[in-house]
DRENDO-1510 file (C-alpha; in Angstrom, 1 decimal, always signed):
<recs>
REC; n; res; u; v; w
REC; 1; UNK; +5.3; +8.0; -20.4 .
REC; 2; UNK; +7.4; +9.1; -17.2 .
REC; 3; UNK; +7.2; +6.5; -14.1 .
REC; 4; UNK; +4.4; +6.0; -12.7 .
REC; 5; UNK; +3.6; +4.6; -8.9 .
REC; 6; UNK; +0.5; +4.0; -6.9 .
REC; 7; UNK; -0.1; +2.1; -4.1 .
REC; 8; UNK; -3.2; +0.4; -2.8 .
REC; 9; UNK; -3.7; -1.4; +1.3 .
REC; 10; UNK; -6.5; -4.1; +0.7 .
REC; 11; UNK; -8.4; -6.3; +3.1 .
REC; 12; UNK; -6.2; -9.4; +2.8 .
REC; 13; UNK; -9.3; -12.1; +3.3 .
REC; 14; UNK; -12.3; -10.3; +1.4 .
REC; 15; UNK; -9.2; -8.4; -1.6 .
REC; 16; UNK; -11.5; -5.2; -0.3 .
REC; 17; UNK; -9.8; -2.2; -1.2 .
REC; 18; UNK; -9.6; +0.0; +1.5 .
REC; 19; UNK; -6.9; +3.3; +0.0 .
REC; 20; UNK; -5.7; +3.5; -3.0 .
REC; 21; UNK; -3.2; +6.4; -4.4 .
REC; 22; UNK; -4.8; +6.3; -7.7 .
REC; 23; UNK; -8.3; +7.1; -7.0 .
REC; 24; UNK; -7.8; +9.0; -3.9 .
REC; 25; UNK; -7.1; +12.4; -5.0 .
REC; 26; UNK; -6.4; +13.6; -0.8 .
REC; 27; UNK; -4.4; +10.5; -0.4 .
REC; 28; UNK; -0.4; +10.5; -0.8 .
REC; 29; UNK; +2.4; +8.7; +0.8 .
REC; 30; UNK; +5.8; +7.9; +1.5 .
REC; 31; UNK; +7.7; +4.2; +1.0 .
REC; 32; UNK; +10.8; +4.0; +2.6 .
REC; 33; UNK; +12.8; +0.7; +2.9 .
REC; 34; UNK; +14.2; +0.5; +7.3 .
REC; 35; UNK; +16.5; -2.2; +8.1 .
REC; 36; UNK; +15.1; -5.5; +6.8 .
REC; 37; UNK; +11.2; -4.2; +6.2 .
REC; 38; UNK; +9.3; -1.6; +4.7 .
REC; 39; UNK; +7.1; +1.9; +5.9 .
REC; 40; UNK; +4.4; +3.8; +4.2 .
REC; 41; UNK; +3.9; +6.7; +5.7 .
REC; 42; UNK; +0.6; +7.8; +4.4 .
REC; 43; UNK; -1.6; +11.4; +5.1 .
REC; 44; UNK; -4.7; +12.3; +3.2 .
REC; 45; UNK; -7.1; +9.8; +4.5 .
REC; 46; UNK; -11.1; +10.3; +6.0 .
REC; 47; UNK; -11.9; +9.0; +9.5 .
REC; 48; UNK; -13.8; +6.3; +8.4 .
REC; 49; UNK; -10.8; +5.0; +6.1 .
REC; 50; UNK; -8.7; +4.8; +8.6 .
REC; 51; UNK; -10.6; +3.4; +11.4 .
REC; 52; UNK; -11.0; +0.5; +9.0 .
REC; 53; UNK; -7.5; +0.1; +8.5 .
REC; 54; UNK; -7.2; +0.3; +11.9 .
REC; 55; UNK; -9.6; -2.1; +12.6 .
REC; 56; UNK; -8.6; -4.3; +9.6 .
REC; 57; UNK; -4.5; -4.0; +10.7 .
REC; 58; UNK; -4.1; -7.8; +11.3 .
REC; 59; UNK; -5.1; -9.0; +8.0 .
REC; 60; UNK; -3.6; -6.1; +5.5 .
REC; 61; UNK; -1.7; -6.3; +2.5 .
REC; 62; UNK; -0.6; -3.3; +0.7 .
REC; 63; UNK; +0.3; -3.0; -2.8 .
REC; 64; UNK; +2.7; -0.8; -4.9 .
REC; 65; UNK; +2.5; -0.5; -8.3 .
REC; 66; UNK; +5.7; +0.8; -10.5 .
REC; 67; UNK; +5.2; +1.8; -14.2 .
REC; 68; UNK; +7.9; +3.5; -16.1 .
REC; 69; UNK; +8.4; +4.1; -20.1 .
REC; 70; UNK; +9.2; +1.0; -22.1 .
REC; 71; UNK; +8.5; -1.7; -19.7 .
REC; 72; UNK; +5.5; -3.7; -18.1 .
REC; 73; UNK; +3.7; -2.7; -14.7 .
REC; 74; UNK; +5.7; -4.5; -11.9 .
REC; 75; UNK; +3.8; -4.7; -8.8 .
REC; 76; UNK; +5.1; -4.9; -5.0 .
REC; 77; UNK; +3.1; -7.3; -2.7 .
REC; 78; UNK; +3.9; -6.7; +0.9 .
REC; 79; UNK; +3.0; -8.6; +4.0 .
REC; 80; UNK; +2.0; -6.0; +6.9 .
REC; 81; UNK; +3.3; -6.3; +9.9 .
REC; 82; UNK; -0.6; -5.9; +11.7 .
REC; 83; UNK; +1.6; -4.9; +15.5 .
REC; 84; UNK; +2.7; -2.2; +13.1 .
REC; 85; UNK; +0.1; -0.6; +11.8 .
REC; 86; UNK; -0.8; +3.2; +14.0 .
REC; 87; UNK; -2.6; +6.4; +13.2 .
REC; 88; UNK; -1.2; +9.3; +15.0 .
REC; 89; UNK; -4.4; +11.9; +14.8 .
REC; 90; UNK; -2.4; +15.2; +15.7 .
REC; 91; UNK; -0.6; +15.0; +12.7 .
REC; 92; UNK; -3.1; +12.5; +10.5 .
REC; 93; UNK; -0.5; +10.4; +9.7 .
REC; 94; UNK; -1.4; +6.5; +9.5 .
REC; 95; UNK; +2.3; +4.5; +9.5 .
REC; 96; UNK; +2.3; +0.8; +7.9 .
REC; 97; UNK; +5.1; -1.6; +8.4 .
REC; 98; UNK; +5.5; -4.2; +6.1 .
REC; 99; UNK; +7.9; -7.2; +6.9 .
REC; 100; UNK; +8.0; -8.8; +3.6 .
REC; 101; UNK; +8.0; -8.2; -0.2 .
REC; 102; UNK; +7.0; -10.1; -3.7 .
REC; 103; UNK; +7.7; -8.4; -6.6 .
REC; 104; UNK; +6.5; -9.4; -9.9 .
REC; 105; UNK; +4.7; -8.8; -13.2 .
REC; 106; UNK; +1.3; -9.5; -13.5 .
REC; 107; UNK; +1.5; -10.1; -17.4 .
REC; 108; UNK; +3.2; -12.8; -16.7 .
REC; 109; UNK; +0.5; -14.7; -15.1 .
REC; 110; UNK; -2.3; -13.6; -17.5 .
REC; 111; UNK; -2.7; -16.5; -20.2 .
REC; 112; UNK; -4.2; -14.8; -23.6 .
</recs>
């Protein structure tokens, strides 16, 4: 298996799911690390989508997932900035900044 990397923005108070790169075959995004925080540029998403996210911005969190040959599934947690979160509709391009991150491996929390 190649690396593999999804990424999911979730309702922070309900766990919701609101997009995820996985399952939404239109959706696709950028990650980019600026300065001390993070931006996900993201394009593929209905109306409805993101006028929840818009609506939602305050109390995001957005998730990336990174899975590459060899080695467990780490996941990304990140902390969205909610000031930060705008849809520009000419170019249907919804921007998410992220101030912090946690990075871990979930197998590690799972007791067998």
């Amino acid at each position: 298996m190649a690396q593999q990397e999804w990424f999911m923005v979730k309702h922070g108070v309900t766990g919701r799911g609101l997009a995820n790169s996985k399952t939404d075959a239109e959706l696709s995004y950028r990650f980019q690390k600026q300065g001390t925080g993070y931006v996900f540029t993201v394009t593929g998403l209905d109306e409805q989508t993101v006028a929840r996210i818009i609506d939602l911005k305050q109390e995001l969190n957005v998730f990336r997932f990174v899975q590459r040959k060899d080695r467990p599934l780490k996941k990304h947690w990140y902390y969205v900035d909610g000031d930060r979160v705008t849809y520009d509709s000419e170019r249907c391009t919804l921007k998410i900044h992220a101030k912090s991150e946690i990075e871990y491996i979930p197998d590690d929390y799972f007791a067998d």
